[in-house]
TIVEXLO-654498 format. One record per residue (C-alpha): residue number from 1; x, y, z. Coordinates in Angstrom, 1 decimal. Layout:
N
+-----+--------+--------+--------+
| num |     c1 |     c2 |     c3 |
+-----+--------+--------+--------+
| NUM |      X |      Y |      Z |
...
+-----+--------+--------+--------+
END
This chain:
76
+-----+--------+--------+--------+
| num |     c1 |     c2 |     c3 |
+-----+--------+--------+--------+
|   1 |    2.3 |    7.9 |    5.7 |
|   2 |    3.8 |    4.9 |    7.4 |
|   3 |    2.3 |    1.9 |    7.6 |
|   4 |    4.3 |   -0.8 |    9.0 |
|   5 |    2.3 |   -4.3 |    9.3 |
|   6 |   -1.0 |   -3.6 |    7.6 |
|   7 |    0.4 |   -4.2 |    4.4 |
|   8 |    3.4 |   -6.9 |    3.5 |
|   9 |    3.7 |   -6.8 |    0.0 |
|  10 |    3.4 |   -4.6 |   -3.0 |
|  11 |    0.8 |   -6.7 |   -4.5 |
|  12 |   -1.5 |   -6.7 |   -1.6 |
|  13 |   -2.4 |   -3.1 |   -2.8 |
|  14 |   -4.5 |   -4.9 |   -6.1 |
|  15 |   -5.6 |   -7.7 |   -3.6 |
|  16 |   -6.3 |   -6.7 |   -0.1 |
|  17 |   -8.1 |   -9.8 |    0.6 |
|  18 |   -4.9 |  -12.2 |    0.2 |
|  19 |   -3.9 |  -13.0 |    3.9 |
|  20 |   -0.4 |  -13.0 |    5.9 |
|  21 |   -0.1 |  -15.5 |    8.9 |
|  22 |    0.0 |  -12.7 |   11.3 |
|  23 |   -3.7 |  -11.5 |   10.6 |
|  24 |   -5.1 |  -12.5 |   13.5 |
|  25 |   -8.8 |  -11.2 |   12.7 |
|  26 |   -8.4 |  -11.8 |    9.2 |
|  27 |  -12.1 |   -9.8 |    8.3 |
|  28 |  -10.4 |   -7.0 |   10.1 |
|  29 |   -7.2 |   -6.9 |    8.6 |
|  30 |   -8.9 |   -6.9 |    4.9 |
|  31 |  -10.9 |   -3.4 |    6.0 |
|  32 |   -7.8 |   -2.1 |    6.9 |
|  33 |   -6.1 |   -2.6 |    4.1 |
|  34 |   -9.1 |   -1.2 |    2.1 |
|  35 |   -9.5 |    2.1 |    4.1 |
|  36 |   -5.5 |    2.1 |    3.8 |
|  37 |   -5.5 |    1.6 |    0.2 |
|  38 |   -7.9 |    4.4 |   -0.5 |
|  39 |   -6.5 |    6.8 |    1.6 |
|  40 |   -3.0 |    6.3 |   -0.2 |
|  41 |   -4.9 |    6.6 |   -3.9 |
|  42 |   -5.9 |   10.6 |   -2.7 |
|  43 |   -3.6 |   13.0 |   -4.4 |
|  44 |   -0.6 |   14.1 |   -2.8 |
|  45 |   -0.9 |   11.1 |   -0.4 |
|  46 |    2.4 |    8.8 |   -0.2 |
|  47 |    3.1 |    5.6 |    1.8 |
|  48 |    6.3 |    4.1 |    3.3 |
|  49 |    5.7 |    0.1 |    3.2 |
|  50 |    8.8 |   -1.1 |    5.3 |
|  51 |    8.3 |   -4.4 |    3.8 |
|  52 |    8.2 |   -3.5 |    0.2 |
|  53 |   11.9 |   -4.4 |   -0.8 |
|  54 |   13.1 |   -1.6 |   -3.2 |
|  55 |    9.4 |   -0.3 |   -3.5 |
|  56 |    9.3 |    1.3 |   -0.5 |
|  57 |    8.2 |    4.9 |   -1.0 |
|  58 |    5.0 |    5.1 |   -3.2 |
|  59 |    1.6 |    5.9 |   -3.7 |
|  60 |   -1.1 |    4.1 |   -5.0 |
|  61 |   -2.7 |    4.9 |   -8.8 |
|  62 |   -5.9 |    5.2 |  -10.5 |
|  63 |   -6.2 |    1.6 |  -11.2 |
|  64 |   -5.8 |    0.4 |   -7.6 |
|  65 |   -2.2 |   -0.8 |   -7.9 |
|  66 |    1.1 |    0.3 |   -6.0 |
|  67 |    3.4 |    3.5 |   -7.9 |
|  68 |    7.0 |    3.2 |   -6.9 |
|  69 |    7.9 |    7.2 |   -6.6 |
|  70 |   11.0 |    8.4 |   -8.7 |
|  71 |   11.9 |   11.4 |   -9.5 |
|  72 |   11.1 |   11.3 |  -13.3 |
|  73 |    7.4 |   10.1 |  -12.5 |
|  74 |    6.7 |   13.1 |  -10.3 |
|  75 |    8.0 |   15.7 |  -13.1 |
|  76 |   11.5 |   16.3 |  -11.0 |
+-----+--------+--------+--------+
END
């Protein structure tokens, strides 16, 4: 799943609350990024964050925080 803008930074995945300048309804933006994050922790589900540096393809664990994919975490 791509998803672009609704989430600019790795660690936004552990804090959906904390803000870019370019949410323009910020109470909005923070439900999005909820509903995104908990879609992305179901199994099987990865995300494509364009604006996660080197992090880009991933999924999101049972603790709530962003998982990098590599080929030696997914048994491969």
């Amino acid at each position: 799943m791509a998803f672009g803008d609704a989430l600019h930074s790795p660690v936004q995945v552990a804090h959906p609350e904390w803000e870019v300048i370019l949410d323009t309804d910020r109470d909005e933006a923070e439900r999005s990024r909820r509903r995104l994050i908990d879609h992305l922790a179901r199994d099987g589900v990865y995300g494509f964050g364009v604006h996660f540096a080197d992090q880009q393809l991933g999924t999101v664990d049972g603790s709530g925080r962003w998982r990098p994919w590599s080929d030696a975490a997914d048994g491969r």
